[in-house]
DOLOLO-77188 format. One record per atom (N, C-alpha, C, O): residue number from 0; atom name; x, y, z. Coordinates in pm, whole numbers, plus 50000, padded with zeros to 5 digits. Atoms other than C-alpha are relative to their C-alpha. Example, Ala and Ser with C-alpha at 12.3 -4.5 7.8 and 13.67 -1.06 7.14 Angstrom:
// DOLOLO-77188
+------+-------+-------+-------+-------+
| tilo | mimar |     X |     Y |     Z |
+------+-------+-------+-------+-------+
|    0 |     N | 50089 | 49881 | 50000 |
|    0 |    CA | 51230 | 49550 | 50780 |
|    0 |     C | 50090 | 50120 | 50000 |
|    0 |     O | 50194 | 50118 | 50066 |
|    1 |     N | 49918 | 49881 | 49994 |
|    1 |    CA | 51367 | 49894 | 50714 |
|    1 |     C | 49923 | 50109 | 50073 |
|    1 |     O | 49974 | 50220 | 50090 |
+------+-------+-------+-------+-------+
// end
This chain:
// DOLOLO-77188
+------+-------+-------+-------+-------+
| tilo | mimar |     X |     Y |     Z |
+------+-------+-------+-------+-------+
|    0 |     N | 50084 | 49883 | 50000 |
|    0 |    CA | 50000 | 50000 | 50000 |
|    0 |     C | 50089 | 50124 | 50000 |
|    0 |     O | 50182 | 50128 | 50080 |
|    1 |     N | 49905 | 49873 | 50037 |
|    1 |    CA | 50161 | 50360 | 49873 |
|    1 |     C | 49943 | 50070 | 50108 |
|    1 |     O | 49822 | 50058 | 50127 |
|    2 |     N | 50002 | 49923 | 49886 |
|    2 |    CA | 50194 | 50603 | 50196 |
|    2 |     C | 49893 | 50123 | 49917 |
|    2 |     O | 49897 | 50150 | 49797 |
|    3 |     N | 50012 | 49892 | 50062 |
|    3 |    CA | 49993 | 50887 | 50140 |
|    3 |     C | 50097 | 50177 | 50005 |
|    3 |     O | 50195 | 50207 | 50074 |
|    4 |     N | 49950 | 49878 | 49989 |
|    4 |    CA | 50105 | 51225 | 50110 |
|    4 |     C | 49919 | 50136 | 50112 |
|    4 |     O | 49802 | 50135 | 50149 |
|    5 |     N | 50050 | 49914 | 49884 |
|    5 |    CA | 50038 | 51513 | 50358 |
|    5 |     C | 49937 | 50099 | 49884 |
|    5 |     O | 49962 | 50106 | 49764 |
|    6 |     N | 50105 | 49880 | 50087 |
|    6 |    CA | 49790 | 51795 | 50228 |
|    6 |     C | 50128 | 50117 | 50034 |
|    6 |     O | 50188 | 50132 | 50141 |
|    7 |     N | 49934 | 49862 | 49997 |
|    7 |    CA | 49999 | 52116 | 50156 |
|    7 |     C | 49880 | 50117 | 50064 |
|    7 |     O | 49758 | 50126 | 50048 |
|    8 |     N | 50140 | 49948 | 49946 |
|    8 |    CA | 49849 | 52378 | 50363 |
|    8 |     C | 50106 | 50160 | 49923 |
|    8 |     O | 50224 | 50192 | 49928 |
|    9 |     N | 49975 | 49878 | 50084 |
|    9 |    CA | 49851 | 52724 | 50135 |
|    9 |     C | 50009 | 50109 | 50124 |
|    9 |     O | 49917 | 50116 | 50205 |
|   10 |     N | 50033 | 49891 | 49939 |
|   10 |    CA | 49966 | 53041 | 50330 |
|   10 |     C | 49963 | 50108 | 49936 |
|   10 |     O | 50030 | 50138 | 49838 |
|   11 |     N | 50030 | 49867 | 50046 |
|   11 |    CA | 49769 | 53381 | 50262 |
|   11 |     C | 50148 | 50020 | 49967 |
|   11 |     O | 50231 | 49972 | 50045 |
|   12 |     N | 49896 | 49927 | 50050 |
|   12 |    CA | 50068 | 53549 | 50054 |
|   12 |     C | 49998 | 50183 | 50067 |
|   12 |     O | 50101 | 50251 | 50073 |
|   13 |     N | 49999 | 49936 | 49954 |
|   13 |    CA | 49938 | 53845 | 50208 |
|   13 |     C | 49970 | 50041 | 50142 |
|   13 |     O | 49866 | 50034 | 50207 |
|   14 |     N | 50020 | 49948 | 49846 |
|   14 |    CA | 50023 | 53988 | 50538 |
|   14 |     C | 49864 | 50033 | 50063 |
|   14 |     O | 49799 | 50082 | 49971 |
|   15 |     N | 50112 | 49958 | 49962 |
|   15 |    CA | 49707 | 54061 | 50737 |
|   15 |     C | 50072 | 50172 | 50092 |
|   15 |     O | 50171 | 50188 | 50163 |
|   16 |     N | 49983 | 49870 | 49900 |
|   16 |    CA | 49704 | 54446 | 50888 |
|   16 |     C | 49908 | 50025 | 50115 |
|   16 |     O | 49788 | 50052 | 50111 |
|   17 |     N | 50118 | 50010 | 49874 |
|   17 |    CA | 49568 | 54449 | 51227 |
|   17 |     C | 49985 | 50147 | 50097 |
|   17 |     O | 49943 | 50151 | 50213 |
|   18 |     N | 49998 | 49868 | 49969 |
|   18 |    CA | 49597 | 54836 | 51279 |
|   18 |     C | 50131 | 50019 | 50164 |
|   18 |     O | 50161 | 50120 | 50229 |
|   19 |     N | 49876 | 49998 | 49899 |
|   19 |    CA | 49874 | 54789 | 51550 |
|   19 |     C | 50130 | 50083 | 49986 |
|   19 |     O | 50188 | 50147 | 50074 |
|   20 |     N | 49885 | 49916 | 50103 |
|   20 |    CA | 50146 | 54943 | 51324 |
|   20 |     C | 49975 | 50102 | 49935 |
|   20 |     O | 50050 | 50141 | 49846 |
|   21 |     N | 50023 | 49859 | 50076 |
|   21 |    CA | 49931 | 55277 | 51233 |
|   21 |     C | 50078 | 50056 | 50052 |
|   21 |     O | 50121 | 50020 | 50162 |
|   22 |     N | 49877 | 49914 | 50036 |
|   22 |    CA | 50184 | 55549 | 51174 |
|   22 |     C | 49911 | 50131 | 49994 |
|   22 |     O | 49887 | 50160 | 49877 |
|   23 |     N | 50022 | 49916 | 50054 |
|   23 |    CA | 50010 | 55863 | 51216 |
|   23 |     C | 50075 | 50134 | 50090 |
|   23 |     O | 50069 | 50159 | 50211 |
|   24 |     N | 49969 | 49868 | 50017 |
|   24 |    CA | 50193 | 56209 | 51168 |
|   24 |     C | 50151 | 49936 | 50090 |
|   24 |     O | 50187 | 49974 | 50202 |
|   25 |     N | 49863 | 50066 | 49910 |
|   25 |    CA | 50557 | 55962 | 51249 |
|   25 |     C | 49968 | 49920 | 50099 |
|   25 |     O | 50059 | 49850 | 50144 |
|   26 |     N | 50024 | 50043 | 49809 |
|   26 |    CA | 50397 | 55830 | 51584 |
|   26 |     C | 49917 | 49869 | 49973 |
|   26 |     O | 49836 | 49863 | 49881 |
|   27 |     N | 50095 | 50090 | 49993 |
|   27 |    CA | 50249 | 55488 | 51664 |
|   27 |     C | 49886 | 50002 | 50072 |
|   27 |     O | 49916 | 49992 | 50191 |
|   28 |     N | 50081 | 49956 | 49952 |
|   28 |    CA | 49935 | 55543 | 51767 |
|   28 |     C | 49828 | 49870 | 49966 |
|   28 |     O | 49733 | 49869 | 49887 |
|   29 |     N | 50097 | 50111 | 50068 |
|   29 |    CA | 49724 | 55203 | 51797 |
|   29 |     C | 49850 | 50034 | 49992 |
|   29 |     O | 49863 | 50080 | 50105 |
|   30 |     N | 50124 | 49992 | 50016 |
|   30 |    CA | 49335 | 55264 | 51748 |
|   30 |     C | 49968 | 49948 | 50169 |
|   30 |     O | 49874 | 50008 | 50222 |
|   31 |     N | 50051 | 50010 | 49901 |
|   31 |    CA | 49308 | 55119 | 52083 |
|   31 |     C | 50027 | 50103 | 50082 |
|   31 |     O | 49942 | 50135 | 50166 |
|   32 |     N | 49929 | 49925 | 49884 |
|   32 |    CA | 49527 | 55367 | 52272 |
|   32 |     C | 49906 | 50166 | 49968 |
|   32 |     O | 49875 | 50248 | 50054 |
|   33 |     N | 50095 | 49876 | 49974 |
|   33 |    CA | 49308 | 55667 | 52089 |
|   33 |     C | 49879 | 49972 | 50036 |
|   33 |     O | 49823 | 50076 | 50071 |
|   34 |     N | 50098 | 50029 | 49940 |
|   34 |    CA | 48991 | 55477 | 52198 |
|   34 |     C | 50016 | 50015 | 50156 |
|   34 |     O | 49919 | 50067 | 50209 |
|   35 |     N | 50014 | 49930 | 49918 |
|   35 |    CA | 49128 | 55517 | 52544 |
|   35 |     C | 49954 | 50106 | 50022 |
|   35 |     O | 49844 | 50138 | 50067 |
|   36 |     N | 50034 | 49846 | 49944 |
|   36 |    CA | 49190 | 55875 | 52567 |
|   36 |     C | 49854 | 50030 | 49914 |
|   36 |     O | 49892 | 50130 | 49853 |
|   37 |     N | 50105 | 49962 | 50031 |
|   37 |    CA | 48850 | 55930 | 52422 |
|   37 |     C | 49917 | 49984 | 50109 |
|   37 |     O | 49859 | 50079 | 50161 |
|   38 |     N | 50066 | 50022 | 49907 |
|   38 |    CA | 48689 | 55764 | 52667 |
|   38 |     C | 50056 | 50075 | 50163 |
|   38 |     O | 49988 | 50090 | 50264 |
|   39 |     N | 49930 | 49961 | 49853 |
|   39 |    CA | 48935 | 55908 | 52959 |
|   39 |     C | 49912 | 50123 | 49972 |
|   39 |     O | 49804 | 50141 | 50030 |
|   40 |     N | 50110 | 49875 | 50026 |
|   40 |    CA | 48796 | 56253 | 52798 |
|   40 |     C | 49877 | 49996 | 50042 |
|   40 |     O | 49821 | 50080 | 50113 |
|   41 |     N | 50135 | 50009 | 49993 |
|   41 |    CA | 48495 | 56144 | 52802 |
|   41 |     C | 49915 | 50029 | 50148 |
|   41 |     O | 49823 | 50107 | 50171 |
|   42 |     N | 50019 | 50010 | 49878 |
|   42 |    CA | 48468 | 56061 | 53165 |
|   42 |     C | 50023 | 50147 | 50080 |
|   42 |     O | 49952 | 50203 | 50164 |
|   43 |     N | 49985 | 49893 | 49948 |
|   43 |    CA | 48654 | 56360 | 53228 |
|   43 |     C | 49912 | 50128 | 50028 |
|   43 |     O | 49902 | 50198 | 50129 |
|   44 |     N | 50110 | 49889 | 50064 |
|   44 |    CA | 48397 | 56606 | 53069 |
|   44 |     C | 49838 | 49944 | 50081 |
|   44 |     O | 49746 | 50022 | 50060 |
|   45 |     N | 50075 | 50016 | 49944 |
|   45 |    CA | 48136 | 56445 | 53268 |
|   45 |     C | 49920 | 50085 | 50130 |
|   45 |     O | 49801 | 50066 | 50157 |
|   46 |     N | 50042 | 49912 | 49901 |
|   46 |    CA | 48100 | 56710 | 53568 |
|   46 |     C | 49900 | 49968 | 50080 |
|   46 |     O | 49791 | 50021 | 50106 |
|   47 |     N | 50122 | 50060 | 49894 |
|   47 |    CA | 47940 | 56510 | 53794 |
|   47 |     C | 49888 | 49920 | 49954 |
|   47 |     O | 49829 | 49851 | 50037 |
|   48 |     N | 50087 | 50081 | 49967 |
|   48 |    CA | 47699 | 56350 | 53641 |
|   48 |     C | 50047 | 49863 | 49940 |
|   48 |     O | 50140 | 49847 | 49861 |
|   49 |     N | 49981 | 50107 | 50050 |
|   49 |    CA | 47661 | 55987 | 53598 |
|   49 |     C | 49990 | 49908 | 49875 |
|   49 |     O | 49881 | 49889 | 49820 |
|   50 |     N | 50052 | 50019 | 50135 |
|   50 |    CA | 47737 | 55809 | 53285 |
|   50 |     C | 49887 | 49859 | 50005 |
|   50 |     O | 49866 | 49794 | 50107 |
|   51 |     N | 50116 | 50040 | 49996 |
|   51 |    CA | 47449 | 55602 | 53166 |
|   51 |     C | 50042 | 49918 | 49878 |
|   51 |     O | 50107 | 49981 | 49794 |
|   52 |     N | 50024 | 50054 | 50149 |
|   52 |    CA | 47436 | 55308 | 52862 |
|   52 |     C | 50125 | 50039 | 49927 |
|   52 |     O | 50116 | 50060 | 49806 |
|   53 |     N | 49869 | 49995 | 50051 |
|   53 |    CA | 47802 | 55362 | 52796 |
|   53 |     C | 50012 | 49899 | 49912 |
|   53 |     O | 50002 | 49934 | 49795 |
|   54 |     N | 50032 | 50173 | 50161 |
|   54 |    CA | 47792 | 55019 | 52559 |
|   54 |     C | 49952 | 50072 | 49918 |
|   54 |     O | 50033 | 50146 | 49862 |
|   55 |     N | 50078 | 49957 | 50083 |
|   55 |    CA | 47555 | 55141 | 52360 |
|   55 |     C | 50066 | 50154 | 49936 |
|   55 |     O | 50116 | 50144 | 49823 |
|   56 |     N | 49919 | 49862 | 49995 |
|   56 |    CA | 47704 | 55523 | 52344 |
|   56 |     C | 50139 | 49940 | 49841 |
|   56 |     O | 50155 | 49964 | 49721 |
|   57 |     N | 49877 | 49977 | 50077 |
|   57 |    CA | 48040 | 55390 | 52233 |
|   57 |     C | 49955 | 49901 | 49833 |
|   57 |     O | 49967 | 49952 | 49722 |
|   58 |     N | 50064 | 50038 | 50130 |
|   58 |    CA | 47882 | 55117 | 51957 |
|   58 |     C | 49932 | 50069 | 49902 |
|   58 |     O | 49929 | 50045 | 49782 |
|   59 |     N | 50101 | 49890 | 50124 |
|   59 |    CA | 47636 | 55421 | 51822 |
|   59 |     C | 50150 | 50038 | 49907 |
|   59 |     O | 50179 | 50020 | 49789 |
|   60 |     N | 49876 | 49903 | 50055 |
|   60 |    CA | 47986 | 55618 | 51795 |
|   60 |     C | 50075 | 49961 | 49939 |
|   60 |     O | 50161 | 50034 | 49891 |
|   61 |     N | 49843 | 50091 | 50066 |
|   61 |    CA | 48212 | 55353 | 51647 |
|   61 |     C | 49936 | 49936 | 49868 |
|   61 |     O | 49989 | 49949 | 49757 |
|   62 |     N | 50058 | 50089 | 50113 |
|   62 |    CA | 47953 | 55121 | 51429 |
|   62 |     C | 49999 | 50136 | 49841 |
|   62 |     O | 50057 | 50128 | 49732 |
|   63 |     N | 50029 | 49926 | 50145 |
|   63 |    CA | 47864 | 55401 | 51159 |
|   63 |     C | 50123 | 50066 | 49968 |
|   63 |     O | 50146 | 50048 | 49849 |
|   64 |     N | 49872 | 49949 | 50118 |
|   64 |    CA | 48180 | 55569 | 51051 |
|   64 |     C | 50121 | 49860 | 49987 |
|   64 |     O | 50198 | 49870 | 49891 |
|   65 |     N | 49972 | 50130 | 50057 |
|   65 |    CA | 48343 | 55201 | 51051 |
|   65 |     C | 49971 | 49925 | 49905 |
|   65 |     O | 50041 | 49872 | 49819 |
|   66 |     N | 50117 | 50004 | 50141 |
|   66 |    CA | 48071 | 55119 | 50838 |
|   66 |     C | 50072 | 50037 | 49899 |
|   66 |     O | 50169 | 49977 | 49852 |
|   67 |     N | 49949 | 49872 | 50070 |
|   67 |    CA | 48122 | 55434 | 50613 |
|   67 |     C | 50121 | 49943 | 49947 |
|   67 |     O | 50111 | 49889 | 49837 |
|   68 |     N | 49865 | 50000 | 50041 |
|   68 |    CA | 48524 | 55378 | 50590 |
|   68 |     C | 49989 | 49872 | 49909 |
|   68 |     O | 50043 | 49860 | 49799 |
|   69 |     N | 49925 | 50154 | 50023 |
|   69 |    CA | 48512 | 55005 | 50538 |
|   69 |     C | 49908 | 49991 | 49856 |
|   69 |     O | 49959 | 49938 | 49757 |
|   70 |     N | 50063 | 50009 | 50158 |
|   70 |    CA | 48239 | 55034 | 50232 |
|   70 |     C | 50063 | 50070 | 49926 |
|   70 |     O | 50110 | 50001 | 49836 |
|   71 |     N | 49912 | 49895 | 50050 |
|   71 |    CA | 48425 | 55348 | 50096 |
|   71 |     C | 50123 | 49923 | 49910 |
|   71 |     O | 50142 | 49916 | 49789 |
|   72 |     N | 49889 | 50044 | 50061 |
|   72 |    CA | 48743 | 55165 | 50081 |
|   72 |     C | 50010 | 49839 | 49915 |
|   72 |     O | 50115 | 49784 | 49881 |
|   73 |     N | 49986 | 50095 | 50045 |
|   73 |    CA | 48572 | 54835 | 49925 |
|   73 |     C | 49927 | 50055 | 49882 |
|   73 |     O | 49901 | 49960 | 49807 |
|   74 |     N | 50096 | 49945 | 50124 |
|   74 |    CA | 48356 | 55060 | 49632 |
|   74 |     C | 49848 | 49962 | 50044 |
|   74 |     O | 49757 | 49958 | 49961 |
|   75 |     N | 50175 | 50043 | 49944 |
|   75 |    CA | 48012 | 54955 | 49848 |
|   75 |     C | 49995 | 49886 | 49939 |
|   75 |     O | 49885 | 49853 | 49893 |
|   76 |     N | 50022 | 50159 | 49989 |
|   76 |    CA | 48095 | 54597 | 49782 |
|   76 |     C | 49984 | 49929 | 50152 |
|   76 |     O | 50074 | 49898 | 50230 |
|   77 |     N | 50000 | 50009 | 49852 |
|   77 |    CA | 47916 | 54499 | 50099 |
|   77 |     C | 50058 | 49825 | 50002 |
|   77 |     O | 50116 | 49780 | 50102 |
|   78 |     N | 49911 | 50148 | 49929 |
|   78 |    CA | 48040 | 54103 | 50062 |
|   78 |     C | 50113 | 50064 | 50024 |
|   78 |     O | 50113 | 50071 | 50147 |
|   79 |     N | 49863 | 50002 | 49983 |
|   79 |    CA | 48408 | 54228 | 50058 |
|   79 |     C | 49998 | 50079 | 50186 |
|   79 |     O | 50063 | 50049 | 50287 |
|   80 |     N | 50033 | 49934 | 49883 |
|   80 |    CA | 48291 | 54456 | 50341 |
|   80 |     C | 49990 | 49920 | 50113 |
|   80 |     O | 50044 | 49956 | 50218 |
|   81 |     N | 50102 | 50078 | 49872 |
|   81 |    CA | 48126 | 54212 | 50575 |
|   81 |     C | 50135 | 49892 | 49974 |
|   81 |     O | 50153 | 49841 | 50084 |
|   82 |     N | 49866 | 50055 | 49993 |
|   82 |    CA | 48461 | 54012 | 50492 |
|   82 |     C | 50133 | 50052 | 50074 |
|   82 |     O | 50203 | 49987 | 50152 |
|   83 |     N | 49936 | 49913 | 49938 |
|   83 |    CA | 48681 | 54300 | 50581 |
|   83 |     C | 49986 | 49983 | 50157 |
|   83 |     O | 50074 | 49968 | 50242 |
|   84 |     N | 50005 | 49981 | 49847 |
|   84 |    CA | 48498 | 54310 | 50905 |
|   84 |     C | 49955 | 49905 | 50128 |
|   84 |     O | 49932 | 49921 | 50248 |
|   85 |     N | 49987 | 50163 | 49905 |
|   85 |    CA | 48469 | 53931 | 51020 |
|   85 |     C | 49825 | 50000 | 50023 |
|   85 |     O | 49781 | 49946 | 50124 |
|   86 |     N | 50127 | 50038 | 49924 |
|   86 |    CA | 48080 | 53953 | 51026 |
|   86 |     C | 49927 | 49935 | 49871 |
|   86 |     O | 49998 | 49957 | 49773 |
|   87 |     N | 50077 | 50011 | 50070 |
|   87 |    CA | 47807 | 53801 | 50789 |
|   87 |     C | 49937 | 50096 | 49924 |
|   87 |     O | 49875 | 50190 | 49972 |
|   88 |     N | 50119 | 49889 | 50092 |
|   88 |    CA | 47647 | 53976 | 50456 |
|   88 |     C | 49899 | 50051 | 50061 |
|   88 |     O | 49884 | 50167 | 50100 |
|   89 |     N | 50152 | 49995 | 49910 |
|   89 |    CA | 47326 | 53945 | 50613 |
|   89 |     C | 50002 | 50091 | 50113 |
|   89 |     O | 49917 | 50179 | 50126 |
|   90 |     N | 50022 | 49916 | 49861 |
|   90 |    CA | 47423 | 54097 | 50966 |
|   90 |     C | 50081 | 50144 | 49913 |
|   90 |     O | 50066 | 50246 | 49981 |
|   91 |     N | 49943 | 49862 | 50025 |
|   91 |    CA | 47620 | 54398 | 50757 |
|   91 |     C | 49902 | 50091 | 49935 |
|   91 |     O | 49912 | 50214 | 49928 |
|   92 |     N | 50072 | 49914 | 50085 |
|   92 |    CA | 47301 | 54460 | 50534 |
|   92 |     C | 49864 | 50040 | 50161 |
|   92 |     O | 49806 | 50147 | 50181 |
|   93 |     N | 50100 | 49976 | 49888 |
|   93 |    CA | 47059 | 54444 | 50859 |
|   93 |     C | 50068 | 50168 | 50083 |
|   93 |     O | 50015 | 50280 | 50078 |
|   94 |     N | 49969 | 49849 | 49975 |
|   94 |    CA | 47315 | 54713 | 51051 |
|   94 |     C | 50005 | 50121 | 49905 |
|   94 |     O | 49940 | 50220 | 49939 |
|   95 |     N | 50012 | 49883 | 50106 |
|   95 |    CA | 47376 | 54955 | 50736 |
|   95 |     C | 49822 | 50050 | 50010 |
|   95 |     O | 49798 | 50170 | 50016 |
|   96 |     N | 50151 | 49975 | 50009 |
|   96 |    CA | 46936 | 54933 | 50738 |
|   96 |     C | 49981 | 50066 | 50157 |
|   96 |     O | 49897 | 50155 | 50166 |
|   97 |     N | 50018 | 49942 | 49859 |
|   97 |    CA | 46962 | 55023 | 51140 |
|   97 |     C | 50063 | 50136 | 49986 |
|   97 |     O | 50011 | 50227 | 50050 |
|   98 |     N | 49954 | 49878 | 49993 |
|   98 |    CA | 47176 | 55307 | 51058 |
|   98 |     C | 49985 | 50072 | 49906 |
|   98 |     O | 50041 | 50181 | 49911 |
|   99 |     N | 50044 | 49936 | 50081 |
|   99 |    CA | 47035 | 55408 | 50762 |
|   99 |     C | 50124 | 50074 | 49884 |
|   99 |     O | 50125 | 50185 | 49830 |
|  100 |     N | 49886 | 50013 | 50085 |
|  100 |    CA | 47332 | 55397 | 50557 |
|  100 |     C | 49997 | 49914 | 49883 |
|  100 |     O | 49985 | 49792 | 49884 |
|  101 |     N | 50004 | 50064 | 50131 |
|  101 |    CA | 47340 | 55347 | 50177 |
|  101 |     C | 49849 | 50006 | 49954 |
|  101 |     O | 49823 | 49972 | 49839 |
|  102 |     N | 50151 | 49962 | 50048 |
|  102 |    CA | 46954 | 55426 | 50154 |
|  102 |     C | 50017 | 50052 | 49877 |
|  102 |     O | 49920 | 50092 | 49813 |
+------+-------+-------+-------+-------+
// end
């Protein structure tokens, strides 16, 4: 009986960019570290009162110009989109309809 052979496993040829290595104006500046200080601001600017539905707040503030960028930079190909952004066609055409984006 002839051995078989092992399956070749194909690597993506292309690097994945996981925004870790943005470069802006010389400076590394990861997307998480300006999502901090936004939120430190945020808190800051509060003057006493209590915040409320913070989840929700930062998802309103983040989902639609994520959206926006990520169709932009695929030509409003929402499969490549909803690829781009690790979620299902279906759940990218349901949010774009919640936010009223692309009407």
């Amino acid at each position: 009986m002839a051995a078989r052979k092992k399956p070749r496993i194909r690597k993506d040829p292309t690097p994945r960019f996981d925004g870790r290595d943005l470069k802006v104006n010389g400076k590394g500046v990861p997307l998480r570290t300006q999502a901090e200080e936004a939120l430190q601001s945020y808190f800051e600017t509060l003057n006493g009162h209590k915040p409320a539905r913070l989840y929700a707040l930062v998802m309103r503030e983040v989902e639609e110009p994520l959206f926006k960028v990520v169709l932009d930079h695929v030509q409003g190909n929402q499969s490549r989109a909803a690829t781009i952004l690790g979620i299902n066609r279906g759940t990218l055409r349901k949010k774009l309809r919640e936010l009223g984006i692309g009407e």
